[in-house]
Every structure is written in C-alpha cells, then in structure tokens.
C-alpha positions, 0 to 999 in steps of 0.5 A: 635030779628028779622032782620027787627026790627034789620034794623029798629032800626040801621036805627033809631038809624043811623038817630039819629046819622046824627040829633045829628051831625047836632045839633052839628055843632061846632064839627068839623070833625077834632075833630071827626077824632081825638077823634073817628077816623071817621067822617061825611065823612066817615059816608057819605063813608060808606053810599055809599059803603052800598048802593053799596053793594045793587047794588044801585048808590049813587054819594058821594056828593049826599050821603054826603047831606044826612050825612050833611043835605045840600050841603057839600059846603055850610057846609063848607062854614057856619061852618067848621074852619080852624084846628088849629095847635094843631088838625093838630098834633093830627091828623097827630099823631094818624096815622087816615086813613080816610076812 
C-alpha cells in the first residue's frame, strides 16, 4: 500500500472513530479512560500534538470541537455525568496517565 492511500484510510478510519463516539454519547470519558486508557480528550491532545509536528497552530479547545463535534462546554454541560464512586476508584487504581 502506498502512503497517501495509507493516510487516507487512518483518516478515515480517524473520523469513524470521532462519529462512533459522537453516537455513543452515554460513554463516558471516565469510562474510556478505564477500560482503554484513553479518551476524547486525549484523542483531542494527540490532534494537536499531530498538527503541531506539522508546524500547524491548533488551540486545544478548538481542537477539542472537533473530537467533541461541538464546544467542550456545551458537551459537558449536555452530556457528561458526575463519575460515580466506583469509576473514581477504578480510575485512580488502574494508575491512567491522561495524556
């Protein structure tokens, strides 16, 4: 396989990923973080850091509307939950750096 085709696929396969977790609202990043170690924040860090690499600008929150598919504010505030007890714990013993 050549690299633009290589590119094109990650990217597509990228914005499958963002669409899969737009449609899965209820997931919550705490859940993420715990089963995978890695959440939409941290796909909305990587981004930046990507686009950095190529010299490109991104601010984090502009970045994170992209992962988010609106204003992480508004995400929040719409459909993000208080963690409970139990995803505290799971989180805090599973050692998660969130990158």
């Amino acid at each position: 396989m050549d690299d633009s085709s290589r590119t094109e696929l990650e990217a597509a396969t990228f914005r499958r990923l963002v669409q899969h977790l737009d449609e899965n609202k209820d997931v919550q990043n705490i859940d993420l973080m715990n089963l995978a170690g890695f959440c939409r924040n941290c796909l909305s860090k990587w981004y930046r850091a990507a686009a950095e690499d190529k010299g490109i600008d991104l601010d984090y929150e502009e970045v994170r509307e992209i992962v988010y598919g609106m204003p992480y504010a508004d995400w929040k505030d719409k459909f993000q939950k208080e963690a409970t007890a139990e995803q505290k714990a799971a989180f805090d013993a599973g050692n998660h750096e969130h990158n």
